[in-house]
matplotlib code that plots the C-alpha trace (Angstrom):
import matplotlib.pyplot as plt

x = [107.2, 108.3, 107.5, 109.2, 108.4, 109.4, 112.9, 113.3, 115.9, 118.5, 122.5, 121.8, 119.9, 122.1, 124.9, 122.7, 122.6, 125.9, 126.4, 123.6, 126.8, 128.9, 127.2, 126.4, 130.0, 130.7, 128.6, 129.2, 125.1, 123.9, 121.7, 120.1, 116.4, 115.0, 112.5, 112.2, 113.2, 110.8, 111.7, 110.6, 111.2, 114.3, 113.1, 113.2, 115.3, 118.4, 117.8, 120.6, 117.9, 115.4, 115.8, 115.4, 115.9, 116.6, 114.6, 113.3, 110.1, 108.6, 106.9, 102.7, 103.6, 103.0, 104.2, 107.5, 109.0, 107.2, 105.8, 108.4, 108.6, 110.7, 110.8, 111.9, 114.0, 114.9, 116.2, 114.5, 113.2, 110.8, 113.0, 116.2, 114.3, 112.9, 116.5, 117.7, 115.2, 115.2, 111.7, 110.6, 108.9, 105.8, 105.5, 106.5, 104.2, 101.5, 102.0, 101.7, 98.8, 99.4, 103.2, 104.9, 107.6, 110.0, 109.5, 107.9, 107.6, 110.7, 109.3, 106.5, 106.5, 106.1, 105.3, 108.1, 106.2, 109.0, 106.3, 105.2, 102.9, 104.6, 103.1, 101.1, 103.3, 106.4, 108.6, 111.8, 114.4, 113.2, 109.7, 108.9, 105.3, 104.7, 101.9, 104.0, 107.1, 109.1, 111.7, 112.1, 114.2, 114.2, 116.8, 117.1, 118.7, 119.4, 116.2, 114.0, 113.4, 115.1, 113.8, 115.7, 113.2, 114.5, 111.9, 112.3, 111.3, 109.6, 107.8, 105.8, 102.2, 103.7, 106.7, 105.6, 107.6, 106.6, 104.6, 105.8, 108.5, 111.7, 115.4, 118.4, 120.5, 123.8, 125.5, 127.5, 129.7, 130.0, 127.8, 128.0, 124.5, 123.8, 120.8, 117.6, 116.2, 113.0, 114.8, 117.2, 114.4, 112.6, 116.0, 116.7, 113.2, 114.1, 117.0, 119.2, 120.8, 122.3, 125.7, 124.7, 126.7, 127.0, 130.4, 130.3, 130.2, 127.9, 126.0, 125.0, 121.4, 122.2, 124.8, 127.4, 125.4, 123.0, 121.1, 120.1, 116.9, 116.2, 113.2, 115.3, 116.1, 114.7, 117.3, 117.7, 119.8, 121.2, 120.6, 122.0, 118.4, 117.9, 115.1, 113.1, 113.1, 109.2, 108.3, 106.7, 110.2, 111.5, 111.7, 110.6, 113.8, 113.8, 115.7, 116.9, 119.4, 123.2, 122.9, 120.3, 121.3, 124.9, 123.5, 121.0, 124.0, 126.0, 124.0, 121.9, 123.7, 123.3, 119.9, 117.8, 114.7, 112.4, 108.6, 107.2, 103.7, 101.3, 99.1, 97.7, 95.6, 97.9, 96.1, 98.3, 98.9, 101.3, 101.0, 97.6, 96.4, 95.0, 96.3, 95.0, 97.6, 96.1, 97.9, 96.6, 96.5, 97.8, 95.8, 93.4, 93.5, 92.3, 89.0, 90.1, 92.2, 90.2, 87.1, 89.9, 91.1, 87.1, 86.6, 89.6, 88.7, 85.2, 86.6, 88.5, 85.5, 84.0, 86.5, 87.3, 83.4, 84.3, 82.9, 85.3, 84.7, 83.9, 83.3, 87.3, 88.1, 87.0, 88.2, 91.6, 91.4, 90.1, 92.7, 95.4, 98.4, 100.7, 100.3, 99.6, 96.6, 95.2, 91.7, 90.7, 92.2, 91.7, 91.9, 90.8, 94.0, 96.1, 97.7, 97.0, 94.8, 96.4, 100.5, 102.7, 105.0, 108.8, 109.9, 113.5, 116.0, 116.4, 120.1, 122.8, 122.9, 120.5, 122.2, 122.5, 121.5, 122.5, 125.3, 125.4, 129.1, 130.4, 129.8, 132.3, 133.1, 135.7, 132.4, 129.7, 126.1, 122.6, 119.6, 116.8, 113.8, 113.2, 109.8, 108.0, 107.5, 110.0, 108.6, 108.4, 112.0, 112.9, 110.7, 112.5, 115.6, 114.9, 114.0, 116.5, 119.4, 117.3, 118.1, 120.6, 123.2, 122.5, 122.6, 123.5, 121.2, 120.7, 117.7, 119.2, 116.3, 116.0, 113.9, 110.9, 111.7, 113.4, 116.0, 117.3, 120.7, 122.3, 125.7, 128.9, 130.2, 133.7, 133.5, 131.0, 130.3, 129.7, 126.9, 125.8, 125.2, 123.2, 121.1, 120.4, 119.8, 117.3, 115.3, 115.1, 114.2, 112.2, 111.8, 113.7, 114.4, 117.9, 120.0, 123.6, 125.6, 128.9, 131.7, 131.9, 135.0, 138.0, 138.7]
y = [107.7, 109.2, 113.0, 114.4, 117.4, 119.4, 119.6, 123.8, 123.5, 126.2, 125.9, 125.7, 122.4, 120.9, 121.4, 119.5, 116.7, 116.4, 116.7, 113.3, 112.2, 112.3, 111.0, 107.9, 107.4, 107.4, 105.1, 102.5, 103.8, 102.0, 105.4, 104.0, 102.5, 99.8, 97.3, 94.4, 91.0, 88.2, 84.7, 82.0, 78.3, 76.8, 75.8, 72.1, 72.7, 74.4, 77.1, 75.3, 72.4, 74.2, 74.0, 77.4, 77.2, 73.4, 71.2, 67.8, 67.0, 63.7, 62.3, 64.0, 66.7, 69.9, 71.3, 71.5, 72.6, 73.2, 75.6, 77.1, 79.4, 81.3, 83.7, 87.2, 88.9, 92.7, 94.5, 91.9, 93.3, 91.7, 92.8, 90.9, 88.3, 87.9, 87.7, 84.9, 83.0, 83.6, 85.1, 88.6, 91.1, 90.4, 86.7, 87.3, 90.6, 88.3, 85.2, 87.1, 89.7, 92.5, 92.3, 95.7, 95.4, 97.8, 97.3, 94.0, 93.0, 90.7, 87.4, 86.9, 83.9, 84.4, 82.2, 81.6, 80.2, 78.3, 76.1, 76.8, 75.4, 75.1, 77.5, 75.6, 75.7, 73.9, 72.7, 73.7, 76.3, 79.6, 80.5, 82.9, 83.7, 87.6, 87.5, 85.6, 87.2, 84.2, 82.1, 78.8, 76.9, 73.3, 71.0, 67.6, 65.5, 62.2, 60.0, 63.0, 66.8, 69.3, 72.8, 76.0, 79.0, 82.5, 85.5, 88.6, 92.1, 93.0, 95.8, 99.0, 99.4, 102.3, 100.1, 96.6, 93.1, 91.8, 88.5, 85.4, 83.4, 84.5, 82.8, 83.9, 86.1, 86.7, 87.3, 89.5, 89.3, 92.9, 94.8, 98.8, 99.8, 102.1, 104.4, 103.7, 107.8, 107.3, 106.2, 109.0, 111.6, 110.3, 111.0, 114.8, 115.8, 114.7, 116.5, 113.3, 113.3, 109.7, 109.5, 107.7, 104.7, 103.8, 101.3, 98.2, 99.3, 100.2, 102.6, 100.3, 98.9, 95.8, 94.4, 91.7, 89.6, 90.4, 87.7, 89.5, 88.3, 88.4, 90.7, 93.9, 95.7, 93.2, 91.6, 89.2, 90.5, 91.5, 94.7, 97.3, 97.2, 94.1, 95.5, 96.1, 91.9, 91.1, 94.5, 95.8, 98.2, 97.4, 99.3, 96.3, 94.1, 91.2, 92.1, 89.2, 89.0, 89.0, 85.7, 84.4, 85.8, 84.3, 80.5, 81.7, 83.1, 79.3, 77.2, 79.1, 79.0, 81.4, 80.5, 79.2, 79.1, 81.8, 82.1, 85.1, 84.2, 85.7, 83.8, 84.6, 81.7, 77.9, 74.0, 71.2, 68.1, 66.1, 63.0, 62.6, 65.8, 68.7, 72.4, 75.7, 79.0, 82.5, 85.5, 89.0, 89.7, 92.5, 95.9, 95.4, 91.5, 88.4, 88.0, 85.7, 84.1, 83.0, 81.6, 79.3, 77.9, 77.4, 75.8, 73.6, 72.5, 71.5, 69.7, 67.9, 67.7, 65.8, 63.5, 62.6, 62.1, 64.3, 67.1, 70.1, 72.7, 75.6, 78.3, 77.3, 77.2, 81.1, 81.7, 80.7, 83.3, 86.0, 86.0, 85.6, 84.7, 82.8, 79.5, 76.2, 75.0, 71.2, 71.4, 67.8, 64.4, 62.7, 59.1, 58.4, 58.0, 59.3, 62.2, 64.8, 67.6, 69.8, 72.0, 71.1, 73.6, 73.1, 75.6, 76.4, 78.5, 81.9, 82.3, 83.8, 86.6, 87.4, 87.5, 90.8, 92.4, 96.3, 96.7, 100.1, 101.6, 103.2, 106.6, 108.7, 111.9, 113.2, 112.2, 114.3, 112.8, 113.7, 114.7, 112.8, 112.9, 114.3, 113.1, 112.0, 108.4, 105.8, 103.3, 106.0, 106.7, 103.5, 102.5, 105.7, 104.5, 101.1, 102.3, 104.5, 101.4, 99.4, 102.3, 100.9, 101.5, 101.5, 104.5, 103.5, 105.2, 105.2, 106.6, 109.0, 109.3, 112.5, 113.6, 113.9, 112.9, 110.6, 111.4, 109.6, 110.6, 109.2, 108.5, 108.4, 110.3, 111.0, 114.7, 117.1, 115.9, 112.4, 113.7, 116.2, 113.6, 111.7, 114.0, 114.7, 110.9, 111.0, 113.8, 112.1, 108.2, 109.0, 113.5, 113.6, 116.9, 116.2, 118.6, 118.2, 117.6, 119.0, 116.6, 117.1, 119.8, 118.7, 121.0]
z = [90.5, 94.0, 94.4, 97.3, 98.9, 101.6, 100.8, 101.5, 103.8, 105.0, 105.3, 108.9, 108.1, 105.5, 108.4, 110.8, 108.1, 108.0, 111.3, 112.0, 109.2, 111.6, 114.4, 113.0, 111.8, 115.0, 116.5, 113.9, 112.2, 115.6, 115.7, 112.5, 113.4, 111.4, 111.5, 114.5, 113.2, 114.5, 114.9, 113.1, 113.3, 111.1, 107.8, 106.6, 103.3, 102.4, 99.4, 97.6, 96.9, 95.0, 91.6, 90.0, 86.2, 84.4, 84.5, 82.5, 81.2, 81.6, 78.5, 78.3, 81.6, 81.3, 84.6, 85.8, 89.2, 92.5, 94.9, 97.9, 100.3, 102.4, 106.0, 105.0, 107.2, 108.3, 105.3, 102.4, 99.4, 96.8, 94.0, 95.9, 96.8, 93.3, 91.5, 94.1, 93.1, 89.4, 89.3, 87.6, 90.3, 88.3, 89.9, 93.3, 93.8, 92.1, 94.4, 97.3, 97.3, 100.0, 100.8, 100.3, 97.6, 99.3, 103.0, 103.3, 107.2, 108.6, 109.4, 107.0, 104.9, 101.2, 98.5, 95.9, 92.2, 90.9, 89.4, 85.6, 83.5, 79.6, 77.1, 74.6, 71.4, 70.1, 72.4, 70.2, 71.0, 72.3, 73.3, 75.5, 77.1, 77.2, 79.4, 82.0, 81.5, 81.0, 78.8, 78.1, 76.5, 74.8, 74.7, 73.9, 76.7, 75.8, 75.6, 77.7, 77.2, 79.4, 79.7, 80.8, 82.2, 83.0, 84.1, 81.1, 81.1, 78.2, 76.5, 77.7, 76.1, 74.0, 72.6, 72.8, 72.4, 68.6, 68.7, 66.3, 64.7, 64.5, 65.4, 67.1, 63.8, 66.1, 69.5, 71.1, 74.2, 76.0, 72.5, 71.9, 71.8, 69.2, 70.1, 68.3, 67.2, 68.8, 72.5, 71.9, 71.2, 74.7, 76.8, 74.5, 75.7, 79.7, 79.4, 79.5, 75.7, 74.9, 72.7, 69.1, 70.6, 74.5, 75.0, 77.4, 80.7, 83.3, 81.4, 78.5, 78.8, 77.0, 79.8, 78.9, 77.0, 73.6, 71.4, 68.3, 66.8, 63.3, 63.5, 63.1, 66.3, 68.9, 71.1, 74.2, 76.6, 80.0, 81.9, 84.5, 85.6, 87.4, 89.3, 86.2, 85.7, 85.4, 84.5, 81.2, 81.1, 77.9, 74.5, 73.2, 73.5, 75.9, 79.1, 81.6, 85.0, 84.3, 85.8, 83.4, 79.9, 80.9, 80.9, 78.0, 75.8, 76.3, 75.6, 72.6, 69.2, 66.4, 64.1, 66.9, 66.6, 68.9, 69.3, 71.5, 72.2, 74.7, 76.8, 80.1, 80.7, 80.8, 81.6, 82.1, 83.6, 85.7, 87.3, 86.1, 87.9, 85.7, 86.4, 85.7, 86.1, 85.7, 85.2, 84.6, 81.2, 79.3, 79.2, 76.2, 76.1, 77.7, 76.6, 73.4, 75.9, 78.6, 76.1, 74.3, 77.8, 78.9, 75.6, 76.6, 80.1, 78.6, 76.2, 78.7, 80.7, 78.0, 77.2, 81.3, 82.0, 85.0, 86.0, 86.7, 89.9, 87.4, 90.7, 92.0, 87.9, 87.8, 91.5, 90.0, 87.2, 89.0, 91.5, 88.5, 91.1, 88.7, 90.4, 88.9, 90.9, 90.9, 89.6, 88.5, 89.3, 85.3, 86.9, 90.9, 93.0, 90.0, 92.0, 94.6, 94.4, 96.7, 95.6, 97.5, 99.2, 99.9, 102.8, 102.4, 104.9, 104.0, 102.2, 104.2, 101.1, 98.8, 95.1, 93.5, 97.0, 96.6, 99.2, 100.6, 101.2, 104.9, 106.0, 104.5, 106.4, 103.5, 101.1, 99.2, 99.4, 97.8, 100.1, 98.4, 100.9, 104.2, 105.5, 108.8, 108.1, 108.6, 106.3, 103.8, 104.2, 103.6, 100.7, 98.7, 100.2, 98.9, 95.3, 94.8, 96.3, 92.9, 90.3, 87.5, 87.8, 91.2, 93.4, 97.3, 99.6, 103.6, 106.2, 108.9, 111.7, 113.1, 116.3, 114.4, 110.7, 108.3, 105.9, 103.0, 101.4, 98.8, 98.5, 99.3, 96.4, 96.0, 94.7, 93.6, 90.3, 91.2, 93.6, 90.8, 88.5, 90.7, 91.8, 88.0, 87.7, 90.5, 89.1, 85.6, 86.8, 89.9, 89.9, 93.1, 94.0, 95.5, 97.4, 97.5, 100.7, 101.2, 103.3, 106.7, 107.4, 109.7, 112.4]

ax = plt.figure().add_subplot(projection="3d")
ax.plot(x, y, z, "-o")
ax.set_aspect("equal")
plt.show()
């Protein structure tokens, strides 16, 4: 949550908003500061080459994909970066301990984990791993296996995503959503009441495509949230990229099978090279988890007549980054012990990116923040750009201080009802701005 203060400000100073309005429509928003860009070397593979979601599995591997990475530059976010790359928020914020989601610096390198290890349960239709916030999907492809992988959203702690067998009931192309009683109660008591139905369109939580599951009211689906991919932000419901559900939604048919498992802790192999990946678990779990996988990796122990590194084995788990990590060649000279890392060029746009709109002198806009700290600014600016559907937003520097407004808007409502969706998501206190007055 973002709780802004210090928004007391007279006509006089609402006037003087509008008035830096102006002046940066002028100047083209050249007055606009932002963060320097650094240079960095060109990278060795164009994005294009990186294989994001398909992929086949060679007969007794376990691991699938590879380790990458990419230069940020001025304006990234983790969320935008995320959905290019068809990773949840979770994996990229865990990959890369310390980067600032909002306002990461231009120039660093970040790691992107587009390298899973398979959950350990049938490798049939639909199974997605909670505790990784991730899909997959099996198909058979010809003589081999091919796998599909998509990062989910998935349950809070007070409504979570139901565990076990089910298979895909029906689907729907653009689906009314009819309002469950206990979401509608949640949005009467913020002062946000829902109709009993919400039509396609931007509004409906459900996007363009829905898979319902046969456990009653427990869907896969799209979102006007994209920012909320890899995030326990569900009501329970499965909740994937436009992008995503769209390949999901073709190639699934109706009575699919589905398994929703949960499992932190994942060994494999590829290549004859044993890997361990770690995530955090869920609040209240783990413990069950991570005995079963030590049991494992002694058993494998035994059986290899090799002793595993137990200190990197727990070093690997502690730090719970998300990463496959070579732990144990099971034959000398069978593989490498080290990930390898494919550095790719940064894309000329980042899919999904918010775009923000001109300067609008005939427009309305929302004060949202007014505070002394640029990066401050532009992490609320940021945020509230990542709202769904998504609210543009801009920083207006001022001799001392940092403003965000939020708009354009065409009229007064528009900017009324988005400064009453800022004080519901994010209790922003916005303060609407009239246009700018010909003379």
């Amino acid at each position: 949550m973002c709780r802004i203060v210090d928004l007391s400000l007279t006509s006089k100073g609402l006037r003087l908003i509008a008035l830096c309005i102006f002046i940066a429509f002028l100047h083209g928003c050249a007055a606009l500061k932002s963060v320097q860009e650094k240079p960095w070397a060109a990278p060795v593979h164009p994005e294009k080459e990186l294989e994001r979601n398909r992929f086949s599995v060679a007969e007794g591997d376990d691991v699938i994909g590879r380790l990458a990475a990419v230069r940020l530059e001025k304006g990234d976010t983790l969320p935008d970066v995320a959905r290019h790359f068809s990773l949840g928020i979770n994996a990229i914020s865990a990959a890369n301990p310390g980067v600032d989601v909002w306002v990461p610096e231009a120039g660093r390198r970040i790691v992107l984990p587009l390298s899973f290890i398979l959950p350990d349960a049938p490798r049939e239709g639909i199974v997605v791993n909670l505790a990784t916030m991730r899909l997959f999907q099996y198909k058979e492809d010809g003589k081999s296996l091919a796998v599909s992988t998509y990062p989910v959203g998935v349950g809070t702690k007070e409504r979570p995503t139901p565990t076990g067998r089910m298979y895909v009931e029906r689907k729907a192309i653009r689906p009314t959503w009819t309002v469950p009683a206990s979401i509608a109660e949640d949005h009467r008591k913020k002062g946000d009441p829902l109709p009993a139905k919400v039509p396609p369109g931007p509004q409906n939580p459900l996007g363009e495509y829905a898979l319902y599951l046969s456990k009653s009211s427990y869907l896969i689906h799209g979102t006007n949230k994209p920012a909320s991919i890899g995030l326990n932000a569900t009501n329970g419901c499965l909740r994937l990229y436009p992008e995503s559900v769209k390949l999901l939604f073709g190639d699934t048919p109706v009575n699919t099978p589905v398994a929703i498992i949960s499992q932190p802790y994942l060994v494999g192999q590829r290549n004859g090279v044993l890997y361990l990946e770690a995530h955090a678990p869920q609040e209240g779990s783990g413990a069950v988890e991570l005995e079963q996988t030590y049991a494992k990796l002694r058993s494998i122990e035994k059986k290899s007549g090799r002793k595993l590194d137990w200190k990197k084995i727990k070093e690997v788990q502690a730090e719970a980054r998300g990463i496959p990590v070579p732990i144990l060649e099971l034959s000398p000279g069978s593989g490498q012990t080290t990930a390898e890392t494919m550095e790719v060029e940064h894309p000329g746009k980042l899919l999904g990116k918010p775009e923000i709109p001109e300067l609008k002198l005939e427009a309305w806009y929302v004060l949202a923040a007014d505070v002394p700290d640029e990066i401050e600014a532009l992490r609320i600016a940021a945020i509230i750009n990542h709202q769904g559907p998504p609210i543009p937003a801009r920083v207006l520097p001022g001799s001392k201080r940092y403003r965000v407004i939020a708009g354009p808007f065409n009229d007064s409502s528009e900017a009324d009802a988005a400064a009453k969706r800022l004080k519901i998501d994010l209790e922003i206190d916005g303060i609407l701005i009239e246009p700018v007055k010909k003379t």
